[in-house]
C-alpha positions as CSV (number, residue, x, y, z in Angstrom):
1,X,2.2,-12.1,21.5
2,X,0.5,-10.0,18.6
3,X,-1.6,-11.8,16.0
4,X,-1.0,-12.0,12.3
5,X,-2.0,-13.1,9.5
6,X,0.2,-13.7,5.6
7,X,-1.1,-12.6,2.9
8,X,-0.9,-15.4,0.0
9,X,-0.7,-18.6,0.8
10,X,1.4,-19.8,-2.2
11,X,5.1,-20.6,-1.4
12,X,6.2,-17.6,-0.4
13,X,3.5,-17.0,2.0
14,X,4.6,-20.9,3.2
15,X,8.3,-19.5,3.6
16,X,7.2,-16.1,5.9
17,X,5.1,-18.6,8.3
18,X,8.4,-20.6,8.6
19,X,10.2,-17.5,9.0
20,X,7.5,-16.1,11.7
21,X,8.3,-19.9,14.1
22,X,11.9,-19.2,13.9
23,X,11.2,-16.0,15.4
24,X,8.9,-17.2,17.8
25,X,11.3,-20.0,18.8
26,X,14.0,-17.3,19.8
27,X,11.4,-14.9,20.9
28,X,7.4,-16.1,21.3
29,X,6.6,-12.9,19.6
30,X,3.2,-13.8,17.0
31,X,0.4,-15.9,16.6
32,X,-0.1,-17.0,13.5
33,X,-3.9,-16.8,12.8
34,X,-3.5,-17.9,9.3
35,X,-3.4,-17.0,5.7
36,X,-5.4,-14.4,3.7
37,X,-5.5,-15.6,-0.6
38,X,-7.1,-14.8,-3.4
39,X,-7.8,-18.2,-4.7
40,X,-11.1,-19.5,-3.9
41,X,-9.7,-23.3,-4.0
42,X,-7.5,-22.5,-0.9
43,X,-10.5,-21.1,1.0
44,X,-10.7,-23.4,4.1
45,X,-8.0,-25.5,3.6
46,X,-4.9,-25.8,5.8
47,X,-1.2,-24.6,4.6
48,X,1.9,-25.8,7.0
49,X,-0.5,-26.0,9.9
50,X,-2.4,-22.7,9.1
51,X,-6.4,-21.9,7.8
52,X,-6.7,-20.4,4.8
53,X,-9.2,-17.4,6.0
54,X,-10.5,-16.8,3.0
55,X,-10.0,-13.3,1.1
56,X,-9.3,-9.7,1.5
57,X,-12.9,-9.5,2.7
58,X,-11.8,-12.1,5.9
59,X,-9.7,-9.3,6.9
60,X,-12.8,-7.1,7.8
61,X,-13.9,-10.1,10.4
62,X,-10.3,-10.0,12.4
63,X,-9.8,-7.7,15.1
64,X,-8.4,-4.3,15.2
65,X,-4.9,-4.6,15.6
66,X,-4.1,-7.4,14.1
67,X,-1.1,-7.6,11.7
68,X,-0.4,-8.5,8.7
69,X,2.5,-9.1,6.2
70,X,2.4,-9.4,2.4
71,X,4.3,-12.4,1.1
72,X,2.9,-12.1,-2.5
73,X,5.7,-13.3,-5.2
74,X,3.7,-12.6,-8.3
75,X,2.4,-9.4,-8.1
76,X,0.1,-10.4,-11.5
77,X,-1.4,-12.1,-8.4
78,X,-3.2,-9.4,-6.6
């Protein structure tokens, strides 16, 4: 299994992670490691079962290799 991680943890983000267990139910195929936002009030909390990392500076403290996916619906957002 590869890791990955969504960024934005809004509802889009909330509709990829579902998205990413259907796949892994056919085919266990990612590890969820969690989400990547903006919004400081979402730092540390937990969305469907996932962490909320912390920013685009979180992404610097994952391993090399691990994926990610942008499921930003408002790109005034970013």
């Amino acid at each position: 299994m590869r890791d990955l991680v969504i960024i934005g943890a809004g509802g889009f983000g909330r509709e990829v992670a579902w998205l990413v267990e259907e796949i892994n139910r056919a085919a266990p195929t990612w590890r969820l490691l969690g989400f990547i936002d903006g919004d400081e009030r979402k730092w540390g909390q937990v969305v469907n079962d996932y962490p909320v990392l912390g920013d685009f500076s979180a992404v610097q403290s994952l391993a090399p290799g691990v994926a990610a996916v942008c499921a930003v619906g408002d790109p005034a957002a970013i």
